[in-house]
VEXZARO-982832 format. One line per field, with one value per atom (N, C-alpha, C): residue number from 1; residue in three letters; atom name; x, y, z. Coordinates in pm, whole numbers, plus 50000, padded with zeros to 5 digits. Each point is the difference from the previous one (the first is absolute). Layout:
VEXZARO-982832
nr = c(NUM;...)
rest = c(ALA;...)
atom = c(CA;...)
xx = c(X;...)
yy = c(Y;...)
zz = c(Z;...)
***
This chain:
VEXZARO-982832
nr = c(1;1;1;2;2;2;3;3;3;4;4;4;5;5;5;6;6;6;7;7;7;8;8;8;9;9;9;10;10;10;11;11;11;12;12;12;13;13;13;14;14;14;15;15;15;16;16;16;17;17;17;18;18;18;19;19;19;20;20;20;21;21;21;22;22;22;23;23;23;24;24;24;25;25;25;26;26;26;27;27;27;28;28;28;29;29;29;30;30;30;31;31;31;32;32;32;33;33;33;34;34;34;35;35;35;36;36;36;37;37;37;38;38;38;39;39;39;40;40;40;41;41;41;42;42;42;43;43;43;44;44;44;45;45;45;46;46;46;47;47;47;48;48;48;49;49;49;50;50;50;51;51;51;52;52;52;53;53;53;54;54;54;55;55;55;56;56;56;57;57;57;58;58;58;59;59;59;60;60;60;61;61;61;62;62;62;63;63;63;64;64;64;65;65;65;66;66;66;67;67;67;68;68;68;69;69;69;70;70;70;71;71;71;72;72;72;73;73;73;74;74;74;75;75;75;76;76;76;77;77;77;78;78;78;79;79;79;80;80;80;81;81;81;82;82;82;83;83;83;84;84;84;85;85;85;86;86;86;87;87;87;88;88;88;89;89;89;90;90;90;91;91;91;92;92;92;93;93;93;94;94;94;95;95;95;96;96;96;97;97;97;98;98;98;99;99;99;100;100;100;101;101;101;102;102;102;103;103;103;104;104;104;105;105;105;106;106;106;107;107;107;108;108;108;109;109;109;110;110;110;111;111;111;112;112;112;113;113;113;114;114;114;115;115;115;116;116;116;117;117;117;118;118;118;119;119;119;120;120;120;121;121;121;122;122;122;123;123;123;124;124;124;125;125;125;126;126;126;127;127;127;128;128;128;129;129;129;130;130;130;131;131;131;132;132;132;133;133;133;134;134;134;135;135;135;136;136;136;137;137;137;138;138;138;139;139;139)
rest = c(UNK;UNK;UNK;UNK;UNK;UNK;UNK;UNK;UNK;UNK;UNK;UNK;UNK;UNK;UNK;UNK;UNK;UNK;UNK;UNK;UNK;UNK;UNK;UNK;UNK;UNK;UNK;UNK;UNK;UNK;UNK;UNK;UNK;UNK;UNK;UNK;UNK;UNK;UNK;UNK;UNK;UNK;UNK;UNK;UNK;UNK;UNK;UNK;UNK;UNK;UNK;UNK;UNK;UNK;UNK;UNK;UNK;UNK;UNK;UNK;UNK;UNK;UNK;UNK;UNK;UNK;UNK;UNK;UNK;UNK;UNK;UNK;UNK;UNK;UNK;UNK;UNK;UNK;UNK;UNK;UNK;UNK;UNK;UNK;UNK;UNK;UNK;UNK;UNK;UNK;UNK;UNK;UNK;UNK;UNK;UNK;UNK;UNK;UNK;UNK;UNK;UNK;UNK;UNK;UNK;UNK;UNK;UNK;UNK;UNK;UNK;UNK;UNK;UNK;UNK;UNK;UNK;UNK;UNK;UNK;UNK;UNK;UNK;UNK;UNK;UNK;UNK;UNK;UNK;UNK;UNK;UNK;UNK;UNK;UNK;UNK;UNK;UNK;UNK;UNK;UNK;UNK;UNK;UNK;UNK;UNK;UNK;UNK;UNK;UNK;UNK;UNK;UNK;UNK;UNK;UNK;UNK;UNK;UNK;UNK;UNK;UNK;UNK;UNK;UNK;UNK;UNK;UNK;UNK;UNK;UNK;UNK;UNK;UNK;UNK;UNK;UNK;UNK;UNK;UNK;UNK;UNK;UNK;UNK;UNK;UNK;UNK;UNK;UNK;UNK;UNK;UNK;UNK;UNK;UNK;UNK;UNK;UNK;UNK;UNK;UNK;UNK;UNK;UNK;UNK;UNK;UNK;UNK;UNK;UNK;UNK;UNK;UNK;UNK;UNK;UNK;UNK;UNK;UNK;UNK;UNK;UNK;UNK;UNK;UNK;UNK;UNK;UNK;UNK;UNK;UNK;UNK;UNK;UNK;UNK;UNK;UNK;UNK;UNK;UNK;UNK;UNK;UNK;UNK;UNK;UNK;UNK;UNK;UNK;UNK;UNK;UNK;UNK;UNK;UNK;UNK;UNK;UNK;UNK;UNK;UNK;UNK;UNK;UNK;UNK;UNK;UNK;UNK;UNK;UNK;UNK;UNK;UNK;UNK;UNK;UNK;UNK;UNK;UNK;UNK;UNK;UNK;UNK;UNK;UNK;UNK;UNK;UNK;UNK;UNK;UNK;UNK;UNK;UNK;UNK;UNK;UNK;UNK;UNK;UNK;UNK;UNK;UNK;UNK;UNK;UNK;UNK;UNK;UNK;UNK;UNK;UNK;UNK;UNK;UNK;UNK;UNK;UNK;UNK;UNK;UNK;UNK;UNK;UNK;UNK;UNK;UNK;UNK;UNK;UNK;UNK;UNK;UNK;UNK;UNK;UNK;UNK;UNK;UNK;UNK;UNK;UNK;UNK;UNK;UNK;UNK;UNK;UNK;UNK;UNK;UNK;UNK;UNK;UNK;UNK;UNK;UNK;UNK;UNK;UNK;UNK;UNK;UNK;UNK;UNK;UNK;UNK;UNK;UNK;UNK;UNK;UNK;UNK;UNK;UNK;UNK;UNK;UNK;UNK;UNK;UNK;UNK;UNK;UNK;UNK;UNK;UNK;UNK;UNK;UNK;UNK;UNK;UNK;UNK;UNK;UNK;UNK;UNK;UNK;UNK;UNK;UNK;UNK;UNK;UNK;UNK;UNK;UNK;UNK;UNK;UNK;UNK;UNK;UNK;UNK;UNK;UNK)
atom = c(N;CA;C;N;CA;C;N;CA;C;N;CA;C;N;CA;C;N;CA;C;N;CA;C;N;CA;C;N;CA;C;N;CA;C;N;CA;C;N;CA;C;N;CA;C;N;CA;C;N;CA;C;N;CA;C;N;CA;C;N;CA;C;N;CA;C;N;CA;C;N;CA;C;N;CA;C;N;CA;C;N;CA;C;N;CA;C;N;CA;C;N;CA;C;N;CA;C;N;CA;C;N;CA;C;N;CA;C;N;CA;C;N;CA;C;N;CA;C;N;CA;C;N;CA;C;N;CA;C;N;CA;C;N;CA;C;N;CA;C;N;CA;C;N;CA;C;N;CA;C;N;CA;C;N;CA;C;N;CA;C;N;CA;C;N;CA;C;N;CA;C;N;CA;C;N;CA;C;N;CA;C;N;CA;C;N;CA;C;N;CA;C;N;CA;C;N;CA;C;N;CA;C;N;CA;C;N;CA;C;N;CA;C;N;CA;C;N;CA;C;N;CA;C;N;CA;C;N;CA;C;N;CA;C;N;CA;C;N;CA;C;N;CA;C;N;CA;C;N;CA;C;N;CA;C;N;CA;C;N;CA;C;N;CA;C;N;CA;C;N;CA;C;N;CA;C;N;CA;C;N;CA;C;N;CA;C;N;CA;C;N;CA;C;N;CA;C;N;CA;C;N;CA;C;N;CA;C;N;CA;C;N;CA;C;N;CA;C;N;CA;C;N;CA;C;N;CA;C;N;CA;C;N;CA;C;N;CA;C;N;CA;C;N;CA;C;N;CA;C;N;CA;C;N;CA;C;N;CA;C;N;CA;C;N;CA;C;N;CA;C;N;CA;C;N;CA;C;N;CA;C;N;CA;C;N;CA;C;N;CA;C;N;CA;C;N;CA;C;N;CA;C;N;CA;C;N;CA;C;N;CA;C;N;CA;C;N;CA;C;N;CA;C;N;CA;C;N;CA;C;N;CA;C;N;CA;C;N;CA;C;N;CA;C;N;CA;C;N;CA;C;N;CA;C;N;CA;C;N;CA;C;N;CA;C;N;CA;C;N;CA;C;N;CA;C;N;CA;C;N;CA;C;N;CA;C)
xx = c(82963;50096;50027;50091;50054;49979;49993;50008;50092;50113;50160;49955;49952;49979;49947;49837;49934;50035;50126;50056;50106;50011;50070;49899;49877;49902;49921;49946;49905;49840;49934;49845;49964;49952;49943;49887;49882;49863;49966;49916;49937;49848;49936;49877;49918;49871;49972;49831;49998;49816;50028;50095;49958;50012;49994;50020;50152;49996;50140;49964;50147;49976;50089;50115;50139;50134;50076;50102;50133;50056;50172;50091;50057;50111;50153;50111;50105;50075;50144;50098;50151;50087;50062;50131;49972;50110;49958;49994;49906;50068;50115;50062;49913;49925;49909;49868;49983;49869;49929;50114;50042;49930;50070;49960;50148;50091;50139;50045;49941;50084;50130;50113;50156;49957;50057;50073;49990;49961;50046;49835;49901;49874;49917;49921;49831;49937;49871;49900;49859;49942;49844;49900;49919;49972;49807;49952;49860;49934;50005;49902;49837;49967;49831;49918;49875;49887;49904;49927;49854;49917;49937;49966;49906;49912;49885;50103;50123;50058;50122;49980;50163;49956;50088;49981;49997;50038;49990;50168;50100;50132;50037;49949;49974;50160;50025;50093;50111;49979;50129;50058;49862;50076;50105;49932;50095;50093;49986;50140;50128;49955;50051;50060;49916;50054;50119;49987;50116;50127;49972;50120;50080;49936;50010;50085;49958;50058;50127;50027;50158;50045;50003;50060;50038;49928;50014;50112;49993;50112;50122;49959;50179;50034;49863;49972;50035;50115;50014;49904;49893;49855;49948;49843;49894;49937;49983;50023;49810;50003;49796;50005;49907;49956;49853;49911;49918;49930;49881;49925;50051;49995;50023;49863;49880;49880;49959;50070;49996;50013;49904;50041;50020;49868;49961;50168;50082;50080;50095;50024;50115;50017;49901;49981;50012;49943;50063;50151;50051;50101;50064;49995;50110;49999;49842;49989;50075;50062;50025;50174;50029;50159;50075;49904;50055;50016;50121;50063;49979;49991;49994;50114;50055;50101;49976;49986;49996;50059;50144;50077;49963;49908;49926;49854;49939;49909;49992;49886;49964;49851;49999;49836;49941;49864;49949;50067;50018;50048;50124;50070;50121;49982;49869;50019;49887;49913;49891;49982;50148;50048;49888;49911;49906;50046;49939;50040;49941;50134;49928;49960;49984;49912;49829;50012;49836;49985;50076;49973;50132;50008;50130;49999;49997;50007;50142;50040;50118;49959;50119;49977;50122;49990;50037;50115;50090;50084;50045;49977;50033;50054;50123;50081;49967;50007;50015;50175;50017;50178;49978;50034;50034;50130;50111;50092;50127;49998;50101;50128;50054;50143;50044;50127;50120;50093;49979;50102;50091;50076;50093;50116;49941;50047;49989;49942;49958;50093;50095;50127;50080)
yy = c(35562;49940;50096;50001;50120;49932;50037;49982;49961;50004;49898;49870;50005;49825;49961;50059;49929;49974;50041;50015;49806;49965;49883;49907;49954;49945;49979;49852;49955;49941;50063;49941;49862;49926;49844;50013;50018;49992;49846;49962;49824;50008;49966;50030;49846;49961;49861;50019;49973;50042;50117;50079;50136;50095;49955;50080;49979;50116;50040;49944;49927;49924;49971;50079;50088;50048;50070;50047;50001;49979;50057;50076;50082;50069;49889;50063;49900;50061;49994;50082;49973;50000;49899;50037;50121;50029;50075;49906;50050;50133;50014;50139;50176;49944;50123;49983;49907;50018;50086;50052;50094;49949;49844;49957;49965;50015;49967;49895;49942;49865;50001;49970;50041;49935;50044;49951;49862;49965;49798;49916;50041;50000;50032;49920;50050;49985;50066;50090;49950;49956;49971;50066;50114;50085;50038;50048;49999;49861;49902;49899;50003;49995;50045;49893;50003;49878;50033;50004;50080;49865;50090;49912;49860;50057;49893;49882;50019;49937;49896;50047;49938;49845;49952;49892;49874;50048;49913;49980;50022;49972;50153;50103;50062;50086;50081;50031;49929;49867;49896;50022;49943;50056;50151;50059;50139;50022;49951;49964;49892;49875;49945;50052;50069;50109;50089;50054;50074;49923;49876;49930;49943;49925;49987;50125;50114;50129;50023;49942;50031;49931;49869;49878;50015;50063;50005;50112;50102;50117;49922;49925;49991;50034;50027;50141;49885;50050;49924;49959;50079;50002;50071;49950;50118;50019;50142;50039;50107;50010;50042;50075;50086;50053;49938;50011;50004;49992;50059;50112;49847;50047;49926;49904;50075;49937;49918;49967;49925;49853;49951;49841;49882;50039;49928;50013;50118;50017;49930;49965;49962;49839;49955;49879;49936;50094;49958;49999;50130;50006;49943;49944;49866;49883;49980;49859;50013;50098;50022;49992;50004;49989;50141;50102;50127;49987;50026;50028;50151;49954;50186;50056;50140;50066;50155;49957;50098;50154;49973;50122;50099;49946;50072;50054;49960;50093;50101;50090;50104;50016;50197;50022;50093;49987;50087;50128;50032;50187;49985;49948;49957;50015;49978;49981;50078;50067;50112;50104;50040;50111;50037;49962;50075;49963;50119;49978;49874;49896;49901;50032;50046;50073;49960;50032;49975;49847;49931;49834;49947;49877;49944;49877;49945;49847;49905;49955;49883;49929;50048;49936;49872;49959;49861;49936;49926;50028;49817;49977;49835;50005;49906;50011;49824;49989;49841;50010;49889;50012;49878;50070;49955;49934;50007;49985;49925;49880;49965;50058;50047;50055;49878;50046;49940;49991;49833;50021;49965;50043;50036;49851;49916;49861;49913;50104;49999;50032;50105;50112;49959)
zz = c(41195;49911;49886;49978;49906;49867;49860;49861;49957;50080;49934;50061;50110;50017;49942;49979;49914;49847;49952;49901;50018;50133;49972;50054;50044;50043;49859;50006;49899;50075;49993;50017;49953;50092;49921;50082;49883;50075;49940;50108;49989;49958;49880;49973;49985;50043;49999;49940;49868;49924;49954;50012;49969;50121;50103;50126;50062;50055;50032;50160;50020;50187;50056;49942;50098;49872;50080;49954;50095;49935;50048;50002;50070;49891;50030;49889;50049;49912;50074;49960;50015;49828;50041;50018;50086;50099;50115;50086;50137;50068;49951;50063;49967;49941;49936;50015;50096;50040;50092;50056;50130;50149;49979;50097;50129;49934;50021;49982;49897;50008;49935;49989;49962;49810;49953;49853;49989;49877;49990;49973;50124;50008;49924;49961;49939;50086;50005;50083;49960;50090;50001;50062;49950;50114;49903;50102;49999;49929;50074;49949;50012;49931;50038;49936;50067;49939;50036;49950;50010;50112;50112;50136;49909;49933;49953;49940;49905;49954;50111;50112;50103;50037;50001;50047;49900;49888;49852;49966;50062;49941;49920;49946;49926;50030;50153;50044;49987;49994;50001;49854;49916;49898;49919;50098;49929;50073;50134;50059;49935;49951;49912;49877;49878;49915;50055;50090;50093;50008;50056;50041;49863;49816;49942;49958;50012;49850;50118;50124;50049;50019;49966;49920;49875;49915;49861;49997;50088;49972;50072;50119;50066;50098;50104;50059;50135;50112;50133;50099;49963;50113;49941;50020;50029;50146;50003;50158;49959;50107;50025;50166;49971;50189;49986;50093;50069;50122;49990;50135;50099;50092;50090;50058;49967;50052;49818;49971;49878;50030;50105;50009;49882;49900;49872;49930;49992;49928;50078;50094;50066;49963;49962;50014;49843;49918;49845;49959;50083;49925;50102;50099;50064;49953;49940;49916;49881;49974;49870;50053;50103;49997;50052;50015;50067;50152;49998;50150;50017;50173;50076;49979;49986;50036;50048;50131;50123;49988;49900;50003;49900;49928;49885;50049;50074;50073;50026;50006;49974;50056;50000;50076;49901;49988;49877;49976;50180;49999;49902;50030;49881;49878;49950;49827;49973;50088;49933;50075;50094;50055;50097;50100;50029;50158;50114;50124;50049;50060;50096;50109;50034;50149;49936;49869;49956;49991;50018;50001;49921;49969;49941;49973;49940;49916;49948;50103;49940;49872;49894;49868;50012;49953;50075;49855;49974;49937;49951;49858;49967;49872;49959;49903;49961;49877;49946;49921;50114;49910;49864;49932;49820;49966;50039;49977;50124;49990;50075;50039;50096;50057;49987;49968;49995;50128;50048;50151;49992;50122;50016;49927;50051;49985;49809;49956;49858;49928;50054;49927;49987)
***
């Protein structure tokens, strides 16, 4: 990740006693996450929780924080990858209202340039829509 992104990305670490027991990054224009998500989008990307700590809501919550700060901007969706062998993750963030979108998928070789011949990992691709479209029958 280059230093201009991290220039539009904000850190929210989750601390519980004094101990640190996950973090987020989130960004509230997912087009610079260099994940491809188009313009319009905020971005939810490295959710983390320390193993001893999983299983407490802890992820939900900073997933929640995420979904809150692109509400608060205006933001049409927040859109996220993950590993594909991420079952635990698949399952929060559907409880949470994230739909699949297939066309946004991607393979590690894709985003950390290295030969897939050495192995390859479907990163797997979910957007939460924020913002009602306007149909057609609405106009």
């Amino acid at each position: 990740m280059s230093r201009s992104s991290w220039a539009k990305a904000s850190v929210a670490v989750l601390e519980v006693e004094g101990r640190l027991v996950g973090t987020v990054t989130y960004y509230a224009d997912a087009a610079f996450d260099g994940m491809g998500w188009p313009p319009g989008l905020a971005g939810l990307r490295t959710l983390a929780v320390v193993p001893s700590s999983q299983g407490r809501g802890y992820g939900r919550a900073l997933c929640e924080w995420c979904v809150m700060q692109a509400r608060l901007q205006g933001s049409g969706g927040l859109a996220l990858h993950t590993a594909s062998s991420m079952m635990s993750a698949y399952k929060l963030y559907e409880s949470l209202g994230f739909e699949r979108r297939p066309a946004h998928d991607l393979f590690a070789s894709d985003i950390i340039g290295f030969d897939p011949a050495l192995g390859d990992q479907q990163i797997i691709a979910y957007l939460l829509p924020l913002k009602q479209v306007e149909s057609s029958r609405d106009r």
